[in-house]
C-alpha positions in Angstrom: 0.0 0.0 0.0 2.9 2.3 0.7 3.9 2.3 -2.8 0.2 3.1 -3.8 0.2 5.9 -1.7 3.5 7.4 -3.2 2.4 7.2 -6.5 -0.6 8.9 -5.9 1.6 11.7 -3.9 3.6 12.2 -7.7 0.4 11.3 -9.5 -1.5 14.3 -8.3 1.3 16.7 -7.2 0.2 16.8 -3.2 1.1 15.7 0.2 -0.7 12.5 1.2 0.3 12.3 4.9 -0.6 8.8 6.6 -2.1 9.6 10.4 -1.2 7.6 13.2 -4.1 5.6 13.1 -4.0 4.9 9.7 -0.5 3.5 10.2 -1.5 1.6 13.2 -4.7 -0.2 12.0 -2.4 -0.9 8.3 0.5 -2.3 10.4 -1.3 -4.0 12.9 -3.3 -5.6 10.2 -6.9 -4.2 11.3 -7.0 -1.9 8.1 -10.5 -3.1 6.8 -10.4 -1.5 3.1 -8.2 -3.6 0.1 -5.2 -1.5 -1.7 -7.7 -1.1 -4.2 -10.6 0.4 -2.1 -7.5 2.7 -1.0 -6.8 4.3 -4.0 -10.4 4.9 -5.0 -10.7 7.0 -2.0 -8.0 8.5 -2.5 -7.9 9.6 -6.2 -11.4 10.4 -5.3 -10.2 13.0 -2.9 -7.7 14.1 -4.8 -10.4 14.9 -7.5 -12.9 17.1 -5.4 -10.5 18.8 -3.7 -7.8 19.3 -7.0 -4.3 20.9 -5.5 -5.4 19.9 -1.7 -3.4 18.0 0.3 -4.8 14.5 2.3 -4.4 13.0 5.5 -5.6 9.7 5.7 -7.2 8.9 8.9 -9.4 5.9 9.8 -12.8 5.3 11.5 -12.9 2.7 13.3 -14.9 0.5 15.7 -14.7 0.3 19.4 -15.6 -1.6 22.1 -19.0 -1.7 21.8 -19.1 -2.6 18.1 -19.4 -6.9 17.5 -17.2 -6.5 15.1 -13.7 -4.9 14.3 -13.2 -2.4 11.7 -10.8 0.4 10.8 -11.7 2.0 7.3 -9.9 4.2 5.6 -11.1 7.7 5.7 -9.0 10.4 3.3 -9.7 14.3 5.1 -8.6 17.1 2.7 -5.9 19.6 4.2 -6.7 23.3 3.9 -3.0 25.2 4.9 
């Protein structure tokens, strides 16, 4: 996925910064989206919000939920 992500980054010309949660639920293998679900949000994000940077964050369950999830979720950056 992290090779996905960069060429996106040069694809579009912005910043795609992975949160810490992202990271966590990716490495810890909890990430509930495929590479390809990924980069449809992404390049979907990319294309409302042309020139924006993205963080990509997650939403994910919690205790109270029967089942685990951490999906992707891609937050445009106004600076």
């Amino acid at each position: 996925m992290i090779s996905m992500i960069y060429e996106l980054k040069n694809k579009y010309g912005i910043s795609i910064t992975e949160g810490e949660n992202f990271k966590q639920a990716m490495y810890n293998g909890r990430l509930t989206d495929s590479e390809e679900q990924l980069r449809e949000k992404i390049e979907l994000g990319a294309k409302h919000y042309p020139g924006k940077d993205l963080l990509i964050g997650t939403y994910e369950s919690d205790e109270t939920s029967p089942a685990l999830f951490a999906y992707a979720v891609i937050i445009p950056v106004h600076g």
